[in-house]
N, C-alpha and C positions, 0 to 999 in steps of 0.2 A: 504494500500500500504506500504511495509517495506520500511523505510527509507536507501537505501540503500548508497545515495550520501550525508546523513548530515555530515556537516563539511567539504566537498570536493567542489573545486571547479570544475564546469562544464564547461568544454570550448569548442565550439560548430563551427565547422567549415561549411560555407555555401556554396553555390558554384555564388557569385557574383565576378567580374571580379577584381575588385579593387585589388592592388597587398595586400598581408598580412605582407610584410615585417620580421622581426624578432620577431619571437613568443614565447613569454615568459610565461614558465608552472609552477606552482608556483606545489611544490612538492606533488605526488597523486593526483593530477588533473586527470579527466576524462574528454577523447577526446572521441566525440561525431561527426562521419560524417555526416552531413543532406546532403541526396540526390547527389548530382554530384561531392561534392568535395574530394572524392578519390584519384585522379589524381594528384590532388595539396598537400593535405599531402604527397602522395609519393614523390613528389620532394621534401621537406622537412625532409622524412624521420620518418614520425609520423604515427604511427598505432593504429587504430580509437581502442578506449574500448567496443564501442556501434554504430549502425550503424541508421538512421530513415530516411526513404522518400521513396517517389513512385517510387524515381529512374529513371526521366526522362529524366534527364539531364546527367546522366550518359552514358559514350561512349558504347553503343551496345558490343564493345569488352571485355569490364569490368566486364558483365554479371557475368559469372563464379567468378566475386569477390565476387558480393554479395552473390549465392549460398554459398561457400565455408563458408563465417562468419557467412550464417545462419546454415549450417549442423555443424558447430564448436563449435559457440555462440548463442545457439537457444534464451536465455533469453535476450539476450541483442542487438536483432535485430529485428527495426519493417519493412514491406514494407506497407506504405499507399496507400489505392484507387488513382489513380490520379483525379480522382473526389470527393473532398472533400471540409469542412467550413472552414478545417486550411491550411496556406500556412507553408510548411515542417518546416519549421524553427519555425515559431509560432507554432506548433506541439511538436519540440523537446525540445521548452522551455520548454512547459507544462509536459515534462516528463521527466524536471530535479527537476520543483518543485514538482513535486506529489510523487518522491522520495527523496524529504528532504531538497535539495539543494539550499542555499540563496546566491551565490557568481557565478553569470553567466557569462563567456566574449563568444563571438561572431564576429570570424572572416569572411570573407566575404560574408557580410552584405550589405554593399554599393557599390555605381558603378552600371552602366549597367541599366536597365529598372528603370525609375521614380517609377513605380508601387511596383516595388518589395524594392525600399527603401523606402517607405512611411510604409508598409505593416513591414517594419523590425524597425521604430523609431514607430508603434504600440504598437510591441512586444515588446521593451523595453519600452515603459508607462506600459503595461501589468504587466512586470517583477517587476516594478516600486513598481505600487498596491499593488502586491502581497506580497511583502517584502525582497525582492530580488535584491542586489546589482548588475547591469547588465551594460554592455559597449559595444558597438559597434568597434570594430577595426581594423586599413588596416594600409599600411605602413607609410603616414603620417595623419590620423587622429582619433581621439578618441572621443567618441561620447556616452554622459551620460544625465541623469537626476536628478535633484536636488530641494525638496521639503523640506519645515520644517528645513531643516539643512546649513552648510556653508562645504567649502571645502577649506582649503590653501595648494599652492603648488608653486616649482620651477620647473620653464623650462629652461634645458639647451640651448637651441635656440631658435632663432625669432619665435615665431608661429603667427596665428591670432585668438582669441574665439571670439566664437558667442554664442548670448543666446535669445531665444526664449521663449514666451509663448508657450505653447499647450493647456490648454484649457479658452479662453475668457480672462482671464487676470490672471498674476503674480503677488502678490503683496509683497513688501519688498523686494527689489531686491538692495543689495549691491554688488559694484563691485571697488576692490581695485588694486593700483599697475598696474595697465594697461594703455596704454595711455588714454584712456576714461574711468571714471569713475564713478560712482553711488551710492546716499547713501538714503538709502529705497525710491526705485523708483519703477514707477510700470508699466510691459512690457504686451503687447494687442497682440492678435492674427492678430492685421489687421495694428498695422505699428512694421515692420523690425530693428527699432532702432537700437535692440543690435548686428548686423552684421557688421563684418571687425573691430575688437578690436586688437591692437595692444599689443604682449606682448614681451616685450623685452629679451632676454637671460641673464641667472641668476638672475631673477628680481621673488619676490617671491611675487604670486598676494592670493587674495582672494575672494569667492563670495559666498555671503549668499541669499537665498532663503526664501521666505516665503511663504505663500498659496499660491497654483495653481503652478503643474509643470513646470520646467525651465528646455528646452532642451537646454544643452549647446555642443557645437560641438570646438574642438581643432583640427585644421590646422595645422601642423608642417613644418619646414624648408623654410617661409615665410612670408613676410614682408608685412604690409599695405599698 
């Protein structure tokens, strides 16, 4: 497979409800429609590089869109069966990595059917694995994964983080600067502990990770 997107980031627009807020494309970035959300880059004003999904969720009227990208852009357009193992989105991660790409974000993703956000905090472990920096984003939340390494950062406003184990247990879980914090602790799939953390604006927190994925989730514009 030519590594056509090494070094670029892929940014993957889904069609979940959750609003997407101000979307920030860090330069040559490649926009990627999965499936329904046409409509909503148009209100934005963003025109997809690459287009991937069965396209069911897409408006009947739209039809002639996809045509058109595929008679224009035949390489850079898939339509999947609607009967398939991958859900679109898990799909078109897999074919940013398979063309080179280690810098994934992921507009909507969340919101709307339980199913379809389970199936998209998957795809980012998936992304995780595989070696690939990947985020989940809508207009007030951010939504990553954190193993073997630490993250510091400021928040301009009140938010709330949450951190979760994903599989059986986290261990070495430091968590600085927040109102609750943590120093190598270690967080379980079956008690919620690390939900509703306070982080106050302009307060610069940090949290380190050690074995076993830490889904950590950022609420923005929000106070415990």
């Amino acid at each position: 497979m030519e590594q056509i997107y090494s070094g670029k980031t892929c940014v993957l627009f889904a069609a979940g409800p959750a609003p997407w807020g101000r979307v920030d494309l860090p330069e040559g970035a490649v926009l990627i429609a999965v499936d329904g959300a046409l409509p909503r880059m148009d209100e934005l004003g963003l025109v997809p590089d690459c287009m991937v999904g069965d396209y069911d969720s897409l408006p009947a009227s739209l039809a002639f869109r996809t045509e058109a990208f595929e008679k224009d852009h035949p390489d850079s357009f898939v339509r999947l069966p609607v009967e398939k193992d991958d859900t679109d989105t898990h799909f078109a991660a897999r074919y940013c990595l398979e063309r080179g790409c280690r810098d994934i974000r992921i507009y909507g993703a969340l919101g709307g059917r339980l199913d379809h956000t389970i199936a998209n905090l998957q795809t980012l472990l998936f992304l995780k694995r595989a070696g690939a920096g990947a985020r989940l984003l809508s207009k007030d939340q951010e939504v990553f994964i954190l193993e073997e390494e630490s993250l510091t950062w400021t928040e301009e406003e009140d938010c709330i983080f949450a951190a979760f184990a994903m599989e059986g247990a986290c261990e070495g879980v430091t968590i600085e600067g927040m109102q609750y914090t943590l120093t190598q602790g270690t967080l379980t799939d079956t008690w919620p502990v690390g939900c509703s953390n306070h982080i106050p604006a302009g307060r610069e927190v940090t949290v380190k990770a050690g074995r076993g994925p830490l889904l950590c989730i950022l609420t923005r514009g929000v106070k415990a």
